[in-house]
C-alpha positions as YAML, in Angstrom:
chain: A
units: angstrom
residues:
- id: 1
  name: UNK
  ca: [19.15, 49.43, -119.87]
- id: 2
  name: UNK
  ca: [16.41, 46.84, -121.01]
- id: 3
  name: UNK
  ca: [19.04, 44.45, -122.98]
- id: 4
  name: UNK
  ca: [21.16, 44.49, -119.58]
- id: 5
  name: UNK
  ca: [18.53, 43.47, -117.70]
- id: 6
  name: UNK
  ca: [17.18, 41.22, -119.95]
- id: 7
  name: UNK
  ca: [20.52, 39.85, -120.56]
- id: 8
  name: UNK
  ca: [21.58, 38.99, -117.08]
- id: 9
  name: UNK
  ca: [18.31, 37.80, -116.07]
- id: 10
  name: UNK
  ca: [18.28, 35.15, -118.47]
- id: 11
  name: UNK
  ca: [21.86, 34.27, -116.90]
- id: 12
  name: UNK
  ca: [20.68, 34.39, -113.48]
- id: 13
  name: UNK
  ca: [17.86, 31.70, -114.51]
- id: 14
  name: UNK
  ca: [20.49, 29.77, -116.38]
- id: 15
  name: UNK
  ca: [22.11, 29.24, -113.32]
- id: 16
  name: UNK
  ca: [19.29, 28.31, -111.84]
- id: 17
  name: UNK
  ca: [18.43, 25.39, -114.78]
- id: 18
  name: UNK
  ca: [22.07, 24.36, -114.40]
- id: 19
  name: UNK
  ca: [21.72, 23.92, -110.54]
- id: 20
  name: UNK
  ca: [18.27, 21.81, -111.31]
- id: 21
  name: UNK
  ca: [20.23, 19.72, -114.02]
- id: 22
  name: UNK
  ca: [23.03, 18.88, -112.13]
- id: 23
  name: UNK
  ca: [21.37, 17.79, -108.48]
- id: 24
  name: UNK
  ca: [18.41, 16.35, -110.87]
- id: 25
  name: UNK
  ca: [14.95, 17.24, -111.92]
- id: 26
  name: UNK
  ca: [13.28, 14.97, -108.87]
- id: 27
  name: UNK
  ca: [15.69, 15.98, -106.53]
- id: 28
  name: UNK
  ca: [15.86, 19.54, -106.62]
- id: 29
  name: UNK
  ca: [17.97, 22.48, -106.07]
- id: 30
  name: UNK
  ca: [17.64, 24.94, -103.30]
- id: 31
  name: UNK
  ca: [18.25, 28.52, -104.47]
- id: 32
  name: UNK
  ca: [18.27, 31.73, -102.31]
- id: 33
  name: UNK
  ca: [16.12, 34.08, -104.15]
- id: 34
  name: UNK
  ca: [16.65, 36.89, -102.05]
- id: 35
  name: UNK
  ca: [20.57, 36.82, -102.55]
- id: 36
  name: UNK
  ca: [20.14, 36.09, -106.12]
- id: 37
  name: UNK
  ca: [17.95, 38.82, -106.59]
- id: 38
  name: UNK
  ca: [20.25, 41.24, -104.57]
- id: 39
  name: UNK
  ca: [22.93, 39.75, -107.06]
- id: 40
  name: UNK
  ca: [20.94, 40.21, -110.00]
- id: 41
  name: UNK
  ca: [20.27, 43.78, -108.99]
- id: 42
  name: UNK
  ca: [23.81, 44.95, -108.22]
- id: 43
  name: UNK
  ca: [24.78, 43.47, -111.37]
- id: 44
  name: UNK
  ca: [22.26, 44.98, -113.75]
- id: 45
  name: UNK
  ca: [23.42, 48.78, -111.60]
- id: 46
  name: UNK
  ca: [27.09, 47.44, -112.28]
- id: 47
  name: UNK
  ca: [26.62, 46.84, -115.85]
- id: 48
  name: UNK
  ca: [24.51, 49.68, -116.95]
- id: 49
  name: UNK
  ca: [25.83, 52.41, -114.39]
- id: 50
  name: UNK
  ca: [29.35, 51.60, -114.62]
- id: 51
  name: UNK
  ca: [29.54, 49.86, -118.15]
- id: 52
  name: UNK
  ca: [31.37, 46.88, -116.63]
- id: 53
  name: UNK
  ca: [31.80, 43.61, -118.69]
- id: 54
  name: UNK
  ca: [30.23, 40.55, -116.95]
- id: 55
  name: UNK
  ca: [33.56, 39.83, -114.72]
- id: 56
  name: UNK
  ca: [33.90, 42.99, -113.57]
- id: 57
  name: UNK
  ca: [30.84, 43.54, -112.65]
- id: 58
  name: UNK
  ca: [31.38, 40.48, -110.45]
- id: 59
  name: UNK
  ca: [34.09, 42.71, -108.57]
- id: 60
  name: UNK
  ca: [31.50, 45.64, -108.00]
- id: 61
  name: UNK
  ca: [29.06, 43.48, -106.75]
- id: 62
  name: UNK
  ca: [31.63, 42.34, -104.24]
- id: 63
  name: UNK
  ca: [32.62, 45.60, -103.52]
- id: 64
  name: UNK
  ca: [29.00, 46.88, -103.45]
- id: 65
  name: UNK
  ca: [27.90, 43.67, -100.85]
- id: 66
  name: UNK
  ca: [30.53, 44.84, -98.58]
- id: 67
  name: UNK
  ca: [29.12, 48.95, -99.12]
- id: 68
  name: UNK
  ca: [25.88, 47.53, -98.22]
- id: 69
  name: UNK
  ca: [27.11, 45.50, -94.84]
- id: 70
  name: UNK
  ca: [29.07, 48.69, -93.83]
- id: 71
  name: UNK
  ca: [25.43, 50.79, -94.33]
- id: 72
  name: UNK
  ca: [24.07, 48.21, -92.44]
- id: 73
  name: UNK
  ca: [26.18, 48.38, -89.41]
- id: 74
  name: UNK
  ca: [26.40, 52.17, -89.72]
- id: 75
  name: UNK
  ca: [22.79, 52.28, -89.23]
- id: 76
  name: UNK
  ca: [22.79, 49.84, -86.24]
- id: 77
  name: UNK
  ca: [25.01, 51.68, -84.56]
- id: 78
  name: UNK
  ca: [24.52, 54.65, -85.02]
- id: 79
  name: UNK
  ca: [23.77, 57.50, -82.08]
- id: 80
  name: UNK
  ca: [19.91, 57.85, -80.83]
- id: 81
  name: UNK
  ca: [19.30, 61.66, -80.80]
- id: 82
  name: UNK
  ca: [16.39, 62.71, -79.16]
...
């Protein structure tokens, strides 16, 4: 579980270089850490849970995004019982 996590966590901050090098060093990049870090999480679970190759895990983390929006809402509405 280490090498997946190390793995994809040196892609995540790939990304982020390549975002930096292509809007420029002075100029900046802004990056949504939280998002990337829920990304980076549901991807490390996708890979190491479900033994998905890096595209597929793409397609549970979709799928998993969409679980986590239906919790939400589930949650928000659900009935007050007192």
């Amino acid at each position: 579980m280490s090498a997946v996590t190390a793995e994809a966590t040196e892609q995540m901050a790939q990304r982020w270089c390549e975002q930096l090098l292509h809007r420029g060093a002075r100029q900046g990049a802004e990056i949504q850490v939280d998002r990337a870090i829920c990304d980076l999480t549901a991807e490390i679970i996708g890979r190491a849970a479900f033994g998905t190759s890096h595209q597929e895990a793409g397609e549970v983390l979709v799928l998993m995004h969409q679980m986590q929006k239906m919790g939400a809402k589930a949650m928000l509405d659900g009935p007050i019982l007192w």
